[in-house]
C-alpha positions, 0 to 999 in steps of 0.5 A: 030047406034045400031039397037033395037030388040023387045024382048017381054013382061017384065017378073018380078018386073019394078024395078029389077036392071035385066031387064027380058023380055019373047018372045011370040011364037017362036023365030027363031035363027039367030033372036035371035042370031042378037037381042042379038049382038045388046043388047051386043053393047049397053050395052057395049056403055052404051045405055041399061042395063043387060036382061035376055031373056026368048025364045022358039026356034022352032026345031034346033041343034047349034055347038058351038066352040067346036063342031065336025062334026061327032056329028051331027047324022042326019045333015038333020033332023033339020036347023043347026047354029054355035052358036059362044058361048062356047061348042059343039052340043045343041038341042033348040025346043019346050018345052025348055026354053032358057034364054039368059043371057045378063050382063056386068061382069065388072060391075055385077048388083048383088052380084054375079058374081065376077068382070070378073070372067067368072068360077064365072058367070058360077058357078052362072048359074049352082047355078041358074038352081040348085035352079030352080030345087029345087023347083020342086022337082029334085035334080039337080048336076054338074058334075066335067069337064061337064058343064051344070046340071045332075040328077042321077038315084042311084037306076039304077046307071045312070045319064042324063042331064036336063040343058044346058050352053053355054056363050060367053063373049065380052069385058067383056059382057056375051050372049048366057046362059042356056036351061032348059028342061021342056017338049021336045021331047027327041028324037030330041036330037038323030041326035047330041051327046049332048055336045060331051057326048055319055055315058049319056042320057038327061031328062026333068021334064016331063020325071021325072013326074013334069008336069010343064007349061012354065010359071011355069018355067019362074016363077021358074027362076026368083026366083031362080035368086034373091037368086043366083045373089042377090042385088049389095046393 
């Protein structure tokens, strides 16, 4: 039996092929971690559909499966968690906005990504933050071998990530996804190394001067999403 998670007030149009749901509060992660296990089951068993979870966490650093332990800088200063998803240290807290990605790849709601193309859906995330970005303002870009999205001060020669990736696939279901980052304290990001990378600091649109609420980042994703992902039809 598939246990069934609460995962908050719907975000978004009721007739979305995507089903956006948005945490009040915030949500712990060994619950996030449990509710999106469950969500990957019964979307593998056909018992619920594709959801795009929008969380706050309180203060925490995730290994990924890549993560070393000499990149956790203050092993005591926040609670840790092995993640399961893909890469290497990451820092959730408040101000950051998480959005756990739940689709069957075999069967992809939209446009994109590809069938079973996991360099495609990731491509898709990145083309997704980038157009959220957009419409705040912030040119943001990949980077070739750094997975997430960076923005290059040109002027000073020096570049600092704003948006975190990090996916799981399971039997062809995707979990984990993105964190954008809106208004963190940037120091929190001290006690790890940021992905493995030491040479590169991390911004947020508050650092860059966009004064953005949550809300007006959530509403900025869902947008962006349907010109990224588009419609299957």
């Amino acid at each position: 039996m598939t246990v069934q998670y609460e995962f908050g007030n719907r975000f978004g149009p009721a007739d979305s092929p995507v089903e956006w749901r948005r945490a009040e509060g915030f949500t712990d992660y060994p619950v996030a971690l449990a509710a999106m296990q469950a969500r990957v089951a019964a979307i593998r068993e056909g018992t619920a559909g594709p959801l795009v979870w929008l969380v706050e966490h309180p203060p925490l650093y995730t290994a990924g499966t890549s993560a070393s332990p000499a990149d956790l800088r203050a092993p005591d200063r926040f609670p840790t968690f092995a993640a399961g998803r893909g890469g290497q240290w990451t820092y959730h807290g408040p101000g950051q906005r998480t959005a756990y990605v739940m689709l069957d790849l075999a069967q992809p709601p939209g446009a994109r990504p590809r069938p079973r193309d996991v360099r495609d859906y990731v491509d898709s995330l990145e083309e997704w933050l980038i157009r959220t970005l957009a419409r705040f303002g912030v040119r943001g870009e990949r980077r070739q071998g750094r997975v997430g999205i960076w923005v290059a001060d040109r002027a000073r020669g020096t570049e600092a990530k704003i948006a975190a990736i990090g996916v799981r696939v399971t039997r062809w279901v995707t979990w984990h996804g993105v964190a954008l980052n809106v208004a963190p304290d940037l120091a929190h990001f001290s006690g790890i190394v940021p992905c493995g990378i030491s040479e590169h600091g991390v911004t947020s649109l508050a650092a860059l001067g966009v004064h953005a609420t949550m809300d007006a980042a959530d509403a900025a994703l869902r947008a962006a999403w349907d010109e990224v992902f588009g419609s299957a039809t």
